[in-house]
C-alpha positions, 0 to 999 in steps of 0.5 A: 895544604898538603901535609907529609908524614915526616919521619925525620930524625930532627928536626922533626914533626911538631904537633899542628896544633902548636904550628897553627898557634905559632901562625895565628900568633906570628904577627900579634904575639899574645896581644904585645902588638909584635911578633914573637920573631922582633920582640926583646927578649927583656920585654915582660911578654917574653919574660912570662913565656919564658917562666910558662915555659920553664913551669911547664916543663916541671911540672910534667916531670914532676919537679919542685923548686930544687930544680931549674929548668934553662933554655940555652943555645948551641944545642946538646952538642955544647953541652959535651963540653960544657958538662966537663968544664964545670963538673970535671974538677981535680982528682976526679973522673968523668965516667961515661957510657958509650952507645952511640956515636953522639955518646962517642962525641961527649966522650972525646970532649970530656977527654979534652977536659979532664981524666975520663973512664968509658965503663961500658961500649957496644961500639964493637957491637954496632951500638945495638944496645944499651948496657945492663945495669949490672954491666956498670961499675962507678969508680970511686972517684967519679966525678958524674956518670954520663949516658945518652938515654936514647940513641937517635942514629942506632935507635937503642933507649934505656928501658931503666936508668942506673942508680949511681948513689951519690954520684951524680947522673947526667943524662943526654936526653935529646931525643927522647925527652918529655916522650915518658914519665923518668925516676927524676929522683935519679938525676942531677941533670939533663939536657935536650937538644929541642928539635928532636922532640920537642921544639925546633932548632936552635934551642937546649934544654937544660934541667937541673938540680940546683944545688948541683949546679951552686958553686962552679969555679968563677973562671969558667968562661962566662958563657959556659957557666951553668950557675950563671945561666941559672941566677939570670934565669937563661937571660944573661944574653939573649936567648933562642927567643923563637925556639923557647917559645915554641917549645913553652907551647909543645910542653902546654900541648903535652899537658893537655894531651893529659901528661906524660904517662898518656904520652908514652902509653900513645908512643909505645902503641905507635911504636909496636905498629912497625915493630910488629912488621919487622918481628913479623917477616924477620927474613927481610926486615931485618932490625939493627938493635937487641928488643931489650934496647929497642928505642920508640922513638927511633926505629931502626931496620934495614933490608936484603940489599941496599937497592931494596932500601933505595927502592923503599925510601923512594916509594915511600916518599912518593906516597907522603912517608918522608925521611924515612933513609937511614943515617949515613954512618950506619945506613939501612932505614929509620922512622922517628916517632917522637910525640908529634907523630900521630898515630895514622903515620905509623899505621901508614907506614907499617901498612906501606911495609907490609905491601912492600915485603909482599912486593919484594920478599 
Protein backbone atom coordinates (compact mmCIF):
# COMPACT_ATOMS: atom_id res chain seq x y z
CA UNK A 1 0.00 0.00 0.00
CA UNK A 2 1.08 3.30 -1.02
CA UNK A 3 -0.43 5.97 0.49
CA UNK A 4 -0.54 9.70 -0.99
CA UNK A 5 -1.12 12.86 1.03
CA UNK A 6 -4.44 13.83 -0.55
CA UNK A 7 -4.90 17.47 -0.34
CA UNK A 8 -8.00 17.74 -2.30
CA UNK A 9 -10.72 19.97 -1.87
CA UNK A 10 -13.43 16.78 -1.57
CA UNK A 11 -14.04 14.51 -1.38
CA UNK A 12 -11.17 14.40 0.76
CA UNK A 13 -9.13 12.32 3.05
CA UNK A 14 -10.91 10.24 5.50
CA UNK A 15 -8.97 9.03 8.79
CA UNK A 16 -7.33 5.36 7.84
CA UNK A 17 -8.42 4.28 10.85
CA UNK A 18 -12.14 4.57 9.74
CA UNK A 19 -10.98 3.33 6.06
CA UNK A 20 -9.62 0.16 7.59
CA UNK A 21 -12.97 -0.54 9.73
CA UNK A 22 -15.19 0.16 6.44
CA UNK A 23 -12.58 -2.79 4.97
CA UNK A 24 -12.61 -5.24 8.02
CA UNK A 25 -16.40 -4.74 8.28
CA UNK A 26 -17.18 -4.43 4.39
CA UNK A 27 -18.50 -8.12 4.01
CA UNK A 28 -19.87 -8.70 7.72
CA UNK A 29 -21.21 -5.29 8.87
CA UNK A 30 -21.38 -5.44 12.98
CA UNK A 31 -22.02 -9.20 12.85
CA UNK A 32 -25.71 -9.05 10.62
CA UNK A 33 -23.96 -11.69 8.25
CA UNK A 34 -24.20 -8.55 5.35
CA UNK A 35 -22.38 -5.90 4.29
CA UNK A 36 -23.03 -2.45 4.87
CA UNK A 37 -23.22 -1.64 1.16
CA UNK A 38 -26.90 -4.86 0.57
CA UNK A 39 -28.24 -4.10 3.96
CA UNK A 40 -32.14 -2.58 4.20
CA UNK A 41 -32.11 0.64 5.41
CA UNK A 42 -35.54 -0.65 7.86
CA UNK A 43 -33.07 -3.67 9.11
CA UNK A 44 -32.46 -2.83 13.04
CA UNK A 45 -28.37 -2.88 12.36
CA UNK A 46 -28.95 -0.04 10.16
CA UNK A 47 -31.68 1.55 12.35
CA UNK A 48 -28.82 1.67 15.36
CA UNK A 49 -26.02 3.28 13.09
CA UNK A 50 -28.29 5.74 12.15
CA UNK A 51 -29.22 6.88 15.91
CA UNK A 52 -25.13 6.36 16.82
CA UNK A 53 -24.48 8.37 14.21
CA UNK A 54 -26.77 11.11 14.66
CA UNK A 55 -26.00 10.84 19.06
CA UNK A 56 -22.43 11.08 17.87
CA UNK A 57 -22.63 14.22 16.39
CA UNK A 58 -24.53 15.83 19.21
CA UNK A 59 -22.62 15.25 21.34
CA UNK A 60 -19.38 16.60 20.05
CA UNK A 61 -21.18 19.95 19.75
CA UNK A 62 -22.74 19.67 22.74
CA UNK A 63 -26.65 19.36 21.70
CA UNK A 64 -29.51 18.44 23.82
CA UNK A 65 -32.67 16.85 22.60
CA UNK A 66 -33.96 20.39 21.25
CA UNK A 67 -31.90 19.33 18.32
CA UNK A 68 -32.13 16.72 15.46
CA UNK A 69 -29.60 15.93 13.59
CA UNK A 70 -30.81 14.61 9.64
CA UNK A 71 -28.83 12.44 7.20
CA UNK A 72 -30.29 13.66 3.76
CA UNK A 73 -29.22 13.37 -0.03
CA UNK A 74 -28.42 15.79 -2.85
CA UNK A 75 -25.64 17.37 -0.76
CA UNK A 76 -25.36 21.32 0.37
CA UNK A 77 -26.18 22.06 -2.93
CA UNK A 78 -29.90 21.20 -2.29
CA UNK A 79 -29.98 22.66 0.52
CA UNK A 80 -29.68 26.38 -1.32
CA UNK A 81 -33.09 25.76 -2.38
CA UNK A 82 -34.44 23.68 0.21
CA UNK A 83 -33.65 26.41 2.82
CA UNK A 84 -36.02 29.01 1.24
CA UNK A 85 -38.75 26.72 0.12
CA UNK A 86 -39.73 26.02 4.09
CA UNK A 87 -38.25 29.39 5.76
CA UNK A 88 -38.99 31.76 3.16
CA UNK A 89 -42.83 32.86 3.86
CA UNK A 90 -44.73 35.71 2.79
CA UNK A 91 -43.60 39.36 3.65
CA UNK A 92 -40.38 38.03 4.67
CA UNK A 93 -36.68 38.36 3.42
CA UNK A 94 -34.15 35.85 2.92
CA UNK A 95 -30.92 37.66 4.01
CA UNK A 96 -27.97 36.38 2.84
CA UNK A 97 -24.09 36.87 2.99
CA UNK A 98 -21.99 36.73 -0.29
CA UNK A 99 -18.34 35.12 0.32
CA UNK A 100 -18.01 32.69 -1.99
CA UNK A 101 -19.07 31.50 -5.20
CA UNK A 102 -21.01 28.43 -3.32
CA UNK A 103 -22.52 31.69 -1.33
CA UNK A 104 -23.35 33.11 -4.54
CA UNK A 105 -25.31 29.70 -5.66
CA UNK A 106 -27.66 29.81 -2.53
CA UNK A 107 -28.35 33.18 -3.36
CA UNK A 108 -29.78 32.78 -6.68
CA UNK A 109 -31.75 29.83 -5.38
CA UNK A 110 -33.27 31.78 -2.64
CA UNK A 111 -34.11 34.52 -5.55
CA UNK A 112 -35.96 31.77 -7.18
CA UNK A 113 -38.09 31.43 -3.99
CA UNK A 114 -38.72 34.42 -2.57
CA UNK A 115 -37.58 38.30 -1.78
CA UNK A 116 -33.98 38.11 -0.95
CA UNK A 117 -31.14 41.10 0.40
CA UNK A 118 -27.38 40.50 0.12
CA UNK A 119 -26.23 42.38 3.40
CA UNK A 120 -22.68 42.06 2.64
CA UNK A 121 -20.37 40.98 -0.79
CA UNK A 122 -16.60 40.79 -1.18
CA UNK A 123 -17.16 39.55 -4.67
CA UNK A 124 -15.62 42.62 -6.01
CA UNK A 125 -13.06 42.02 -3.90
CA UNK A 126 -12.32 38.35 -4.95
CA UNK A 127 -13.82 36.84 -2.10
CA UNK A 128 -10.91 37.46 0.05
CA UNK A 129 -12.64 37.87 2.97
CA UNK A 130 -15.58 37.36 5.21
CA UNK A 131 -17.54 40.31 6.51
CA UNK A 132 -17.02 41.92 9.93
CA UNK A 133 -19.80 41.66 12.09
CA UNK A 134 -20.21 45.36 12.21
CA UNK A 135 -20.48 45.29 8.49
CA UNK A 136 -24.08 43.43 8.66
CA UNK A 137 -27.32 45.00 9.33
CA UNK A 138 -30.60 42.59 9.74
CA UNK A 139 -33.40 44.08 8.47
CA UNK A 140 -36.68 43.85 10.16
CA UNK A 141 -38.38 41.56 8.49
CA UNK A 142 -35.70 38.95 7.61
CA UNK A 143 -37.00 35.82 7.69
CA UNK A 144 -33.25 34.01 8.35
CA UNK A 145 -29.83 35.09 7.66
CA UNK A 146 -27.65 32.81 5.67
CA UNK A 147 -23.59 32.55 5.77
CA UNK A 148 -21.19 30.03 4.61
CA UNK A 149 -18.99 29.62 7.32
CA UNK A 150 -15.96 28.41 5.46
CA UNK A 151 -15.03 29.01 1.86
CA UNK A 152 -13.57 25.96 0.16
CA UNK A 153 -12.56 27.71 -3.56
CA UNK A 154 -11.30 31.13 -1.99
CA UNK A 155 -10.20 29.72 1.22
CA UNK A 156 -11.71 32.51 3.96
CA UNK A 157 -13.82 31.23 7.66
CA UNK A 158 -15.58 32.93 9.99
CA UNK A 159 -13.21 33.30 13.11
CA UNK A 160 -16.91 34.57 14.97
CA UNK A 161 -20.33 33.95 13.67
CA UNK A 162 -22.96 37.12 13.96
CA UNK A 163 -25.43 37.11 16.66
CA UNK A 164 -28.82 37.85 14.89
CA UNK A 165 -31.03 37.72 17.90
CA UNK A 166 -34.25 36.76 17.11
CA UNK A 167 -33.58 35.98 13.73
CA UNK A 168 -32.64 32.77 12.79
CA UNK A 169 -28.68 31.87 11.53
CA UNK A 170 -28.55 29.48 8.96
CA UNK A 171 -25.35 28.24 8.30
CA UNK A 172 -23.37 26.11 5.22
CA UNK A 173 -20.75 24.59 7.03
CA UNK A 174 -19.71 21.78 4.63
CA UNK A 175 -16.48 22.52 4.71
CA UNK A 176 -15.57 23.11 8.05
CA UNK A 177 -18.02 21.10 10.01
CA UNK A 178 -17.08 18.94 13.28
CA UNK A 179 -13.26 20.79 12.42
CA UNK A 180 -13.98 23.13 15.85
CA UNK A 181 -15.91 23.66 18.79
CA UNK A 182 -19.02 26.41 17.34
CA UNK A 183 -21.44 28.87 19.79
CA UNK A 184 -24.53 26.31 18.89
CA UNK A 185 -26.40 28.82 20.82
CA UNK A 186 -26.26 31.09 17.94
CA UNK A 187 -27.85 28.87 15.56
CA UNK A 188 -31.21 27.59 14.29
CA UNK A 189 -29.72 25.42 11.66
CA UNK A 190 -26.73 24.00 9.91
CA UNK A 191 -25.77 21.69 6.98
CA UNK A 192 -22.66 19.95 5.55
CA UNK A 193 -22.02 18.52 2.47
CA UNK A 194 -20.05 15.33 4.29
CA UNK A 195 -17.41 14.70 1.68
CA UNK A 196 -15.37 17.63 2.61
CA UNK A 197 -15.12 16.94 6.04
CA UNK A 198 -16.43 14.29 7.32
CA UNK A 199 -17.49 11.51 5.29
CA UNK A 200 -17.57 10.47 1.57
CA UNK A 201 -19.92 11.63 -1.14
CA UNK A 202 -23.41 11.52 -1.50
CA UNK A 203 -24.61 12.52 2.00
CA UNK A 204 -25.86 16.07 3.97
CA UNK A 205 -25.74 16.94 7.29
CA UNK A 206 -28.50 18.61 8.63
CA UNK A 207 -28.81 19.87 12.25
CA UNK A 208 -31.39 21.66 13.55
CA UNK A 209 -33.46 23.17 16.07
CA UNK A 210 -36.71 21.61 16.24
CA UNK A 211 -38.78 24.01 16.90
CA UNK A 212 -37.64 25.54 13.95
CA UNK A 213 -38.37 23.32 11.90
CA UNK A 214 -42.11 22.43 13.49
CA UNK A 215 -44.60 23.88 11.31
CA UNK A 216 -43.67 23.93 7.72
CA UNK A 217 -46.43 24.26 5.07
CA UNK A 218 -47.96 20.89 4.08
CA UNK A 219 -47.78 21.53 0.43
CA UNK A 220 -44.01 21.61 0.16
CA UNK A 221 -43.23 18.82 -1.74
CA UNK A 222 -42.67 15.96 0.36
CA UNK A 223 -39.16 15.27 -0.41
CA UNK A 224 -38.16 18.78 0.49
CA UNK A 225 -39.79 19.22 3.68
CA UNK A 226 -37.57 19.39 6.76
CA UNK A 227 -40.25 18.47 9.39
CA UNK A 228 -40.88 15.27 7.33
CA UNK A 229 -37.44 14.16 7.37
CA UNK A 230 -37.46 14.86 11.05
CA UNK A 231 -40.71 12.63 12.29
CA UNK A 232 -39.13 9.90 10.28
CA UNK A 233 -35.78 10.33 11.71
CA UNK A 234 -34.16 10.61 8.04
CA UNK A 235 -35.94 7.27 6.93
CA UNK A 236 -38.84 8.59 5.06
CA UNK A 237 -36.88 6.99 2.16
CA UNK A 238 -34.05 5.26 1.73
CA UNK A 239 -31.23 7.32 2.80
CA UNK A 240 -27.16 7.27 1.77
CA UNK A 241 -27.12 4.24 3.76
CA UNK A 242 -23.23 3.66 3.07
CA UNK A 243 -22.47 7.50 3.46
CA UNK A 244 -24.40 7.73 6.84
CA UNK A 245 -22.51 4.99 8.33
CA UNK A 246 -19.33 6.27 7.61
CA UNK A 247 -19.68 9.29 8.72
CA UNK A 248 -21.34 7.66 12.11
CA UNK A 249 -17.69 6.29 12.34
CA UNK A 250 -15.63 9.52 11.58
CA UNK A 251 -17.77 11.38 14.06
CA UNK A 252 -16.62 8.17 16.78
CA UNK A 253 -13.10 8.79 15.50
CA UNK A 254 -13.21 12.50 16.39
CA UNK A 255 -14.60 11.51 19.82
CA UNK A 256 -11.71 9.32 20.61
CA UNK A 257 -9.23 11.86 19.16
CA UNK A 258 -10.63 13.64 22.67
CA UNK A 259 -13.44 16.12 20.94
CA UNK A 260 -13.60 19.06 19.13
CA UNK A 261 -11.64 21.49 20.90
CA UNK A 262 -8.23 18.98 20.65
CA UNK A 263 -9.31 19.01 16.79
CA UNK A 264 -9.17 22.22 16.27
CA UNK A 265 -6.08 23.19 18.41
CA UNK A 266 -4.41 19.91 15.85
CA UNK A 267 -5.95 21.62 12.75
CA UNK A 268 -4.83 25.50 13.54
CA UNK A 269 -1.14 23.82 14.18
CA UNK A 270 -1.25 22.07 11.06
CA UNK A 271 -2.57 25.01 9.25
CA UNK A 272 0.18 27.50 10.47
CA UNK A 273 2.77 25.20 9.11
CA UNK A 274 2.21 26.23 5.54
CA UNK A 275 0.82 29.69 6.51
CA UNK A 276 4.25 30.19 8.00
CA UNK A 277 5.93 29.57 4.67
CA UNK A 278 3.57 31.79 2.59
CA UNK A 279 4.25 34.75 5.45
CA UNK A 280 7.77 33.89 5.20
CA UNK A 281 8.61 34.60 1.37
CA UNK A 282 5.78 36.70 0.92
CA UNK A 283 7.37 37.85 -2.58
CA UNK A 284 6.80 34.61 -4.13
CA UNK A 285 3.99 32.87 -2.38
CA UNK A 286 1.51 35.15 -2.59
CA UNK A 287 -1.77 34.48 -0.35
CA UNK A 288 -5.26 35.20 -1.75
CA UNK A 289 -7.28 36.19 1.58
CA UNK A 290 -6.82 38.78 4.29
CA UNK A 291 -5.29 36.72 7.65
CA UNK A 292 -8.28 37.84 9.71
CA UNK A 293 -10.16 35.59 6.97
CA UNK A 294 -7.75 33.22 6.52
CA UNK A 295 -9.69 29.65 6.74
CA UNK A 296 -7.62 26.36 8.06
CA UNK A 297 -9.13 24.23 6.20
CA UNK A 298 -8.17 25.67 2.93
CA UNK A 299 -5.19 27.36 2.25
CA UNK A 300 -5.20 29.24 -0.65
CA UNK A 301 -1.88 30.74 -2.47
CA UNK A 302 -0.60 31.31 -5.92
CA UNK A 303 2.81 31.87 -7.47
CA UNK A 304 4.70 34.67 -9.82
CA UNK A 305 3.38 33.07 -13.15
CA UNK A 306 1.22 30.57 -13.95
CA UNK A 307 4.21 28.25 -15.43
CA UNK A 308 5.55 28.21 -11.86
CA UNK A 309 2.30 26.86 -10.18
CA UNK A 310 1.96 24.10 -13.16
CA UNK A 311 5.65 23.47 -12.13
CA UNK A 312 4.75 23.07 -8.64
CA UNK A 313 1.33 20.81 -8.74
CA UNK A 314 3.37 18.67 -11.03
CA UNK A 315 6.69 17.99 -8.56
CA UNK A 316 4.41 18.05 -5.93
CA UNK A 317 2.38 15.10 -7.01
CA UNK A 318 5.35 13.44 -8.10
CA UNK A 319 6.46 13.08 -4.43
CA UNK A 320 3.22 11.85 -2.89
CA UNK A 321 1.33 15.72 -2.19
CA UNK A 322 -2.05 15.51 -4.48
CA UNK A 323 -4.50 17.78 -5.18
CA UNK A 324 -2.82 20.49 -4.53
CA UNK A 325 -4.15 22.78 -8.08
CA UNK A 326 -6.21 25.62 -7.51
CA UNK A 327 -10.05 25.53 -8.61
CA UNK A 328 -10.49 26.84 -11.97
CA UNK A 329 -12.49 29.68 -11.35
CA UNK A 330 -9.77 31.31 -9.36
CA UNK A 331 -6.99 29.50 -10.14
CA UNK A 332 -3.18 29.61 -8.28
CA UNK A 333 -2.90 26.59 -5.52
CA UNK A 334 -4.95 24.96 -2.57
CA UNK A 335 -4.19 22.54 0.29
CA UNK A 336 -7.20 21.32 2.05
CA UNK A 337 -6.49 20.14 5.58
CA UNK A 338 -9.54 19.07 7.10
CA UNK A 339 -9.63 16.78 10.24
CA UNK A 340 -8.17 13.43 8.39
CA UNK A 341 -4.86 15.39 7.61
CA UNK A 342 -2.54 14.19 9.48
CA UNK A 343 0.05 16.39 10.70
CA UNK A 344 3.25 14.88 8.33
CA UNK A 345 1.24 16.06 5.40
CA UNK A 346 1.41 19.45 6.31
CA UNK A 347 4.68 19.30 7.40
CA UNK A 348 5.79 17.61 4.03
CA UNK A 349 4.26 20.07 2.01
CA UNK A 350 5.54 23.08 3.77
CA UNK A 351 8.91 21.46 3.48
CA UNK A 352 8.21 20.75 -0.30
CA UNK A 353 7.43 24.77 -0.40
CA UNK A 354 10.28 25.81 1.46
CA UNK A 355 12.70 23.79 -1.41
CA UNK A 356 10.75 24.81 -4.07
CA UNK A 357 10.83 28.80 -3.25
CA UNK A 358 14.62 28.09 -3.05
CA UNK A 359 14.62 26.37 -6.33
CA UNK A 360 12.60 29.18 -8.22
CA UNK A 361 12.79 32.68 -6.27
Amino acid sequence: MNRIFNFSAGPAMLPLEVLEEVQRELLDCQNSGMSILEMSHRAPVYDRINAEAEADIKELLGLNDDWCVLFLGGGASLQFSMVPMNFLTAGKVGAYVDTSSFSAKAVKEAQKVGVTKVLFSSKEEKYNRVPKLSELKLPANAAYLHITGNNTIEGTEYVEYPDTGKIPLIADLSSDILSKPIPTEKFSLIYAGAQKNIGPGGVVVVIARKKFIRGRNKNLPTMLNYEVHMDNNSLYNTPPVFGVYIVGLVAKWLKKQGGLTVIQERNISKAKLVYDIIDAHSDFYRGFVEKTSRSYMNVTFGLPTVELEKQFVLQADAIGLNGLKGHRSVGGLRASIYNAMPRAGCEKLAGFMEKFYLANR
